[in-house]
Each structure stands twice: as C-alpha cells, then as structure tokens.
MIRO-86868 format. One line per field, with one value per residue: residue in three letters; residue number from 1; x, y, z of N, C-alpha, C, O, CB in turn. Coordinates in nm, 2 decimals. Glycine has a CB too. Layout:
N
r <- [ALA  ...]
k <- [NUM  ...]
n_c1 <- [X  ...]
n_c2 <- [Y  ...]
n_c3 <- [Z  ...]
ca_c1 <- [X  ...]
ca_c2 <- [Y  ...]
ca_c3 <- [Z  ...]
c_c1 <- [X  ...]
c_c2 <- [Y  ...]
c_c3 <- [Z  ...]
o_c1 <- [X  ...]
o_c2 <- [Y  ...]
o_c3 <- [Z  ...]
cb_c1 <- [X  ...]
cb_c2 <- [Y  ...]
cb_c3 <- [Z  ...]
//
This chain:
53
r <- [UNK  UNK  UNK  UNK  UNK  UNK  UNK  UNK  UNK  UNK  UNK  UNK  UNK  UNK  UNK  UNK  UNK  UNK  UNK  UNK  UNK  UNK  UNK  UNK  UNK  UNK  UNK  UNK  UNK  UNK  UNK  UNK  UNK  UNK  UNK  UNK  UNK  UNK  UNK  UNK  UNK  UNK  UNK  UNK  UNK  UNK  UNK  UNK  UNK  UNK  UNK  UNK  UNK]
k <- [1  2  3  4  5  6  7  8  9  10  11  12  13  14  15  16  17  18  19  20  21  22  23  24  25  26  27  28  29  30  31  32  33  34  35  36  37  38  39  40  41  42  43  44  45  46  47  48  49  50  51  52  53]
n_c1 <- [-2.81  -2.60  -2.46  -2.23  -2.02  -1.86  -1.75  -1.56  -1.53  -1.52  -1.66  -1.69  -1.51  -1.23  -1.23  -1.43  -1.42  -1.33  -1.11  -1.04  -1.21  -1.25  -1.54  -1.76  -2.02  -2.05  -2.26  -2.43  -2.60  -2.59  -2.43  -2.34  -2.12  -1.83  -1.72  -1.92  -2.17  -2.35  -2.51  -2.49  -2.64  -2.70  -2.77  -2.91  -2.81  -2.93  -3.17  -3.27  -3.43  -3.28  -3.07  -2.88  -2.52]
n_c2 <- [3.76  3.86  4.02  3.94  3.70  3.54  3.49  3.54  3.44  3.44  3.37  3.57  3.69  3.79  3.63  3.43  3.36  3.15  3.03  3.20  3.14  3.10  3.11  2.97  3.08  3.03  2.84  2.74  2.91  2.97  2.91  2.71  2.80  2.61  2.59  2.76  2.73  2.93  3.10  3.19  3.39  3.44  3.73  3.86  4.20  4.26  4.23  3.98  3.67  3.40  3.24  3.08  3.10]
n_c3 <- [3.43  3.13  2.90  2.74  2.58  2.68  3.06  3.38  3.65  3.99  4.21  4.36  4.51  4.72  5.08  5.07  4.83  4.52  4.32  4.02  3.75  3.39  3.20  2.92  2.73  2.44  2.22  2.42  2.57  2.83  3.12  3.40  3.69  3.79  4.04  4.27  4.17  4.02  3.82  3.49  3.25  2.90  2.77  2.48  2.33  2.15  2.17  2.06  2.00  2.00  2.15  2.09  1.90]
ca_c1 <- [-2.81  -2.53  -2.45  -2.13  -2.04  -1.73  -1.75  -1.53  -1.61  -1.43  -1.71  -1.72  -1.38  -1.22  -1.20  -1.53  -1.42  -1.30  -1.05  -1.12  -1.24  -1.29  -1.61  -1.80  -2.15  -2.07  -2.32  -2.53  -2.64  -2.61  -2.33  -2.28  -2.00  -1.86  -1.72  -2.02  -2.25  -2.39  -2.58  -2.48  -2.71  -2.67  -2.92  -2.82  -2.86  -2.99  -3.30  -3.28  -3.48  -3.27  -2.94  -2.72  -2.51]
ca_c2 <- [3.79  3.89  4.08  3.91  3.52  3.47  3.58  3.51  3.37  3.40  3.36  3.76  3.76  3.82  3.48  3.38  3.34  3.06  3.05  3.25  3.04  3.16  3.03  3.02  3.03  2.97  2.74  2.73  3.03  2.96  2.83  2.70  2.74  2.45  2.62  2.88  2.73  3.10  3.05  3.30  3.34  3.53  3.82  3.99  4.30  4.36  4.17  3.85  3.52  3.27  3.24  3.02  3.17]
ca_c3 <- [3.29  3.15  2.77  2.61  2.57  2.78  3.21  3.46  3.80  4.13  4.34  4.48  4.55  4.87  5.11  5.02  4.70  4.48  4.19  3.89  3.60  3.29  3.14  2.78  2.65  2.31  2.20  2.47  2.64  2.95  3.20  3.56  3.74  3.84  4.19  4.33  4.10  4.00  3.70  3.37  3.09  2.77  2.71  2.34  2.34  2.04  2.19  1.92  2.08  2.00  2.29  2.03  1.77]
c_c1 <- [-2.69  -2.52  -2.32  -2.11  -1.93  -1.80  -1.62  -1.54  -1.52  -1.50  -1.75  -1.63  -1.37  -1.20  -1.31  -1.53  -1.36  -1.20  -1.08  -1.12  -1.34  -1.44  -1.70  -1.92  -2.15  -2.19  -2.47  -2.62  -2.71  -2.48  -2.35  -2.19  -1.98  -1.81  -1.87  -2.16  -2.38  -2.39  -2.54  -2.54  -2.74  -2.82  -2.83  -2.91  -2.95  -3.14  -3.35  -3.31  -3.37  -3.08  -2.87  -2.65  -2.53]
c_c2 <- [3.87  3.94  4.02  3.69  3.46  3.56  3.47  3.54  3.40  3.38  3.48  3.76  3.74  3.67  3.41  3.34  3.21  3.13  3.11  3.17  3.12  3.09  3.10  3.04  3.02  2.86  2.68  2.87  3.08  2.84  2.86  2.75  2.61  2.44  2.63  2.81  2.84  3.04  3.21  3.28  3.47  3.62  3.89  4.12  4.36  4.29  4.08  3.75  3.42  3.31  3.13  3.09  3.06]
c_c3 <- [3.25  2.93  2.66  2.67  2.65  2.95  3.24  3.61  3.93  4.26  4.42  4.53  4.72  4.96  5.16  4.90  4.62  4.35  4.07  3.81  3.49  3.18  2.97  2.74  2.52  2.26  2.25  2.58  2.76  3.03  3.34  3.61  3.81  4.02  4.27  4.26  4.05  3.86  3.61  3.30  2.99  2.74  2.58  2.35  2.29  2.05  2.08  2.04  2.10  2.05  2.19  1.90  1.65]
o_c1 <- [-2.66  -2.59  -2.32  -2.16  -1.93  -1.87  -1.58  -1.55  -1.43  -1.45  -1.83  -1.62  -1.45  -1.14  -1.30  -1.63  -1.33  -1.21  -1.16  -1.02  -1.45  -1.41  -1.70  -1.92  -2.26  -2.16  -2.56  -2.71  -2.80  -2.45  -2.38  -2.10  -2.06  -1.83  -1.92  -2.27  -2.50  -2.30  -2.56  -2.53  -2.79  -2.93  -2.72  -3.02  -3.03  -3.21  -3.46  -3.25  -3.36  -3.00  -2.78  -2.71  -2.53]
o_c2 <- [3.96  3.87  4.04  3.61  3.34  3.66  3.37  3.65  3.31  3.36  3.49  3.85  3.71  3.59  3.34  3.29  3.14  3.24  3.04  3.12  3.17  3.01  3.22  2.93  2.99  2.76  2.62  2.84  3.16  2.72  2.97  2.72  2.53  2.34  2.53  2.84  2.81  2.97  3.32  3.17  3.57  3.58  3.95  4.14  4.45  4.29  4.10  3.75  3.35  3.38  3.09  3.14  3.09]
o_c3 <- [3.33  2.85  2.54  2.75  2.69  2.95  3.18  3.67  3.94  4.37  4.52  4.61  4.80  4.89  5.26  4.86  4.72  4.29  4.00  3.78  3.49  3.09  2.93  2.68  2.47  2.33  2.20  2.65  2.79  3.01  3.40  3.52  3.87  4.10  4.33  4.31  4.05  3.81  3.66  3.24  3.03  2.70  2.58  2.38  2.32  1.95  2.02  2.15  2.20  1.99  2.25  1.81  1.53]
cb_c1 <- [-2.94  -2.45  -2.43  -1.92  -2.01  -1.50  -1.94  -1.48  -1.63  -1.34  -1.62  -1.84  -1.39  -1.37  -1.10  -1.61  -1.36  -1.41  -1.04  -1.08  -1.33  -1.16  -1.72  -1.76  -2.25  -1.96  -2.24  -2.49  -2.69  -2.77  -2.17  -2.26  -1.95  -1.73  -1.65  -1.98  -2.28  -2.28  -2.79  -2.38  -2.89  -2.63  -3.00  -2.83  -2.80  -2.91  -3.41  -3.12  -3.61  -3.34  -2.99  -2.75  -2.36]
cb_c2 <- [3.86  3.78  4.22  4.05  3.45  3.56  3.58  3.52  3.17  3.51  3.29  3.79  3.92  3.90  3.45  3.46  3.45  2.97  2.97  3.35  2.88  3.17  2.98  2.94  3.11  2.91  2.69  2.61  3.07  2.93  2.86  2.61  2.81  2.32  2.76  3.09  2.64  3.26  3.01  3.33  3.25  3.42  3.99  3.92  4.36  4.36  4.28  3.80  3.43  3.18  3.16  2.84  3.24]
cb_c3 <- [3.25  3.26  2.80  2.63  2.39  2.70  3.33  3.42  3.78  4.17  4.40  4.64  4.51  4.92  5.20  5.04  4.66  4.47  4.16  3.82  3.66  3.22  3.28  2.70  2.67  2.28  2.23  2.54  2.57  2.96  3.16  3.60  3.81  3.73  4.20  4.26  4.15  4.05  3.74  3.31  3.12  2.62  2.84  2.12  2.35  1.88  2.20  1.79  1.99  1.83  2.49  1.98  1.75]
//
C-alpha cells in the first residue's frame, strides 16, 4: 500500500535488483511491475473509497 500515484521499482536494489522503472496508478489504483512483479496499490490518505481519480 502505498500513499501517492507515481512509485518507482528496482526490485530492492542491490544485485537482486532489476532496472528502475518508473510506474503510474493514474487511473487505476493499482500497478504491477512488469520486472519483480510486486504489486502497488493506492491508499489515499484522506481515507476516500474510491482508488480512481
């Protein structure tokens, strides 16, 4: 769970890690990566239900 609409990904870094990629939840409020596949999903803070703007 994560508080704003953009993250970026590297996997944990280090040489376990994969490429940073910058990913979005605009829209949907919630992204894969397409490396790690490590799931992000949009909590607002201000505790509103509905994950699209």
């Amino acid at each position: 769970m994560i508080d704003t609409k953009k993250v970026a990904c590297d996997g944990g870094g280090g040489t376990l890690g994969h490429p940073r990629v910058y990913l979005s939840l605009e829209g949907h409020g919630q992204v894969e990566c397409p490396y790690c596949d490590r799931l992000y999903i949009f909590e607002d803070p201000a505790g509103n239900q509905d994950r699209t703007p």
